[in-house]
N, C-alpha and C positions, 0 to 999 in steps of 0.2 A: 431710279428714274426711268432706265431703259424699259422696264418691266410693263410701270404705270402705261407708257406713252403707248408700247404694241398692246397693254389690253384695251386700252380705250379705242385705239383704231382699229382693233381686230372687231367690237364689240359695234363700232359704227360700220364697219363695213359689212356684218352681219345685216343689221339694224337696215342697211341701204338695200342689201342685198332683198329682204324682204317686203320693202313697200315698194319695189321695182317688181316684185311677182308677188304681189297681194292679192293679186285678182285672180293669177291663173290657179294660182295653190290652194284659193278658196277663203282666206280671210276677211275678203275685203268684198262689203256689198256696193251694190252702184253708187250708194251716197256717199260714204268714204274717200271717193273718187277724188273730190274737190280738197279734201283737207291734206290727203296724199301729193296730189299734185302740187301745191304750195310748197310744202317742206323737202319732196325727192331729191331736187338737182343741188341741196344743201349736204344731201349725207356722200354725195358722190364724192365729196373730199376726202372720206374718210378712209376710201382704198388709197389715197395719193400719199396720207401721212401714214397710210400702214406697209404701204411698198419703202416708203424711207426709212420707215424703223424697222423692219427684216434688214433693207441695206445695210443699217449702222450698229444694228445687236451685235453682230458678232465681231466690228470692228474695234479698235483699240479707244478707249475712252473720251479722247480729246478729239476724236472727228466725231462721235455725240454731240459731243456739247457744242461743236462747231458751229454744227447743223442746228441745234437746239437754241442756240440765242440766237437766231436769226428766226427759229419756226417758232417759239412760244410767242411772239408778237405778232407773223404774221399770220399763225393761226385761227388765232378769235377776231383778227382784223376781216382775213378771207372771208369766213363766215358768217359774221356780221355783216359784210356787203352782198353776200351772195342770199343770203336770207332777205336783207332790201329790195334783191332784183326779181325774186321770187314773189313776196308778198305783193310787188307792183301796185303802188299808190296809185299810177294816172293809167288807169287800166281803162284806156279808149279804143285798142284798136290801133293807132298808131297809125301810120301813112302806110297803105295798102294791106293792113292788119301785118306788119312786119315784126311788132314787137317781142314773138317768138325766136325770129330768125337774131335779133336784138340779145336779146337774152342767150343764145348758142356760143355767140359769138364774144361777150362777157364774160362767159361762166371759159370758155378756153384761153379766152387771154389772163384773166385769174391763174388760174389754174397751170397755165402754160409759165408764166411769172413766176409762180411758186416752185413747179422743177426746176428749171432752170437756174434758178438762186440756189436754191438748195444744193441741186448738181456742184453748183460753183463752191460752195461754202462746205461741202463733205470732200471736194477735190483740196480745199484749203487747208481745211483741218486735215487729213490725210500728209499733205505736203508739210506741215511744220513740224516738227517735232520736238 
C-alpha cells in the first residue's frame, strides 16, 4: 500500500508540475489556458500527499497506517472541495473582484488542515507502539 500511495503522488506531482510550466516548456497554446487554470491549484495537493509518503515509507508500518486512516478520507474529501472552489459556480467577481484572493486563502486553510492532522496522527502513530 505504501508503494501504491508514493506512485500516485509522485505521478500527480509530476502531473502538477507540468501544467504549472505548460506554457513556458511549450505544450500548452493560449486556449488551453482556461482549462488549465480550472484544474492546477487541484494537483497542488499532490506534492502534500507525496511529502507524507517519503515521510512515512521508510517508517515502521503502523505510523502508515496511522497517517492513512485519517488521509484516505480526507483525501478525496480535499479534493473534491477544492476542485468545487476551482470550478466556481457563482463566478461574478465577488466584492471588489476578491474572489481570487477568496480562493488563496481556502486552498491554505485546506491544505494547512491536512498537515497539520497529518503531523498529529504520524506523531501518534509513531508514539504507540
Amino acid at each position: 500500500m505504501k508503494q501504491v500511495i508514493l506512485t500516485i503522488a509522485f505521478a500527480g506531482s509530476i502531473i502538477s508540475y507540468i501544467l504549472f510550466n505548460s506554457r513556458d516548456v511549450g505544450l500548452c497554446n493560449p486556449y488551453c489556458g482556461d482549462w488549465i487554470g480550472q484544474y492546477q491549484d487541484t494537483f497542488l495537493f499532490f506534492p502534500v500527499i507525496l511529502f507524507f509518503s517519503i515521510l512515512t515509507y521508510k517508517m515502521p508500518s503502523r505510523v502508515f497506517m496511522a497517517w492513512w486512516k485519517f488521509a484516505r478520507i480526507s483525501i478525496p474529501l480535499i479534493l473534491a472541495i477544492v476542485t468545487y472552489i476551482n470550478l466556481n459556480p457563482q463566478n461574478n467577481g465577488g466584492f471588489f473582484n476578491m474572489d481570487n484572493d477568496f480562493k488563496v486563502l481556502m486552498l491554505l486553510g485546506l491544505y494547512g488542515i491536512f498537515t497539520l492532522v497529518s503531523l498529529i496522527q504520524i506523531y501518534r502513530g509513531y508514539r504507540n507502539k
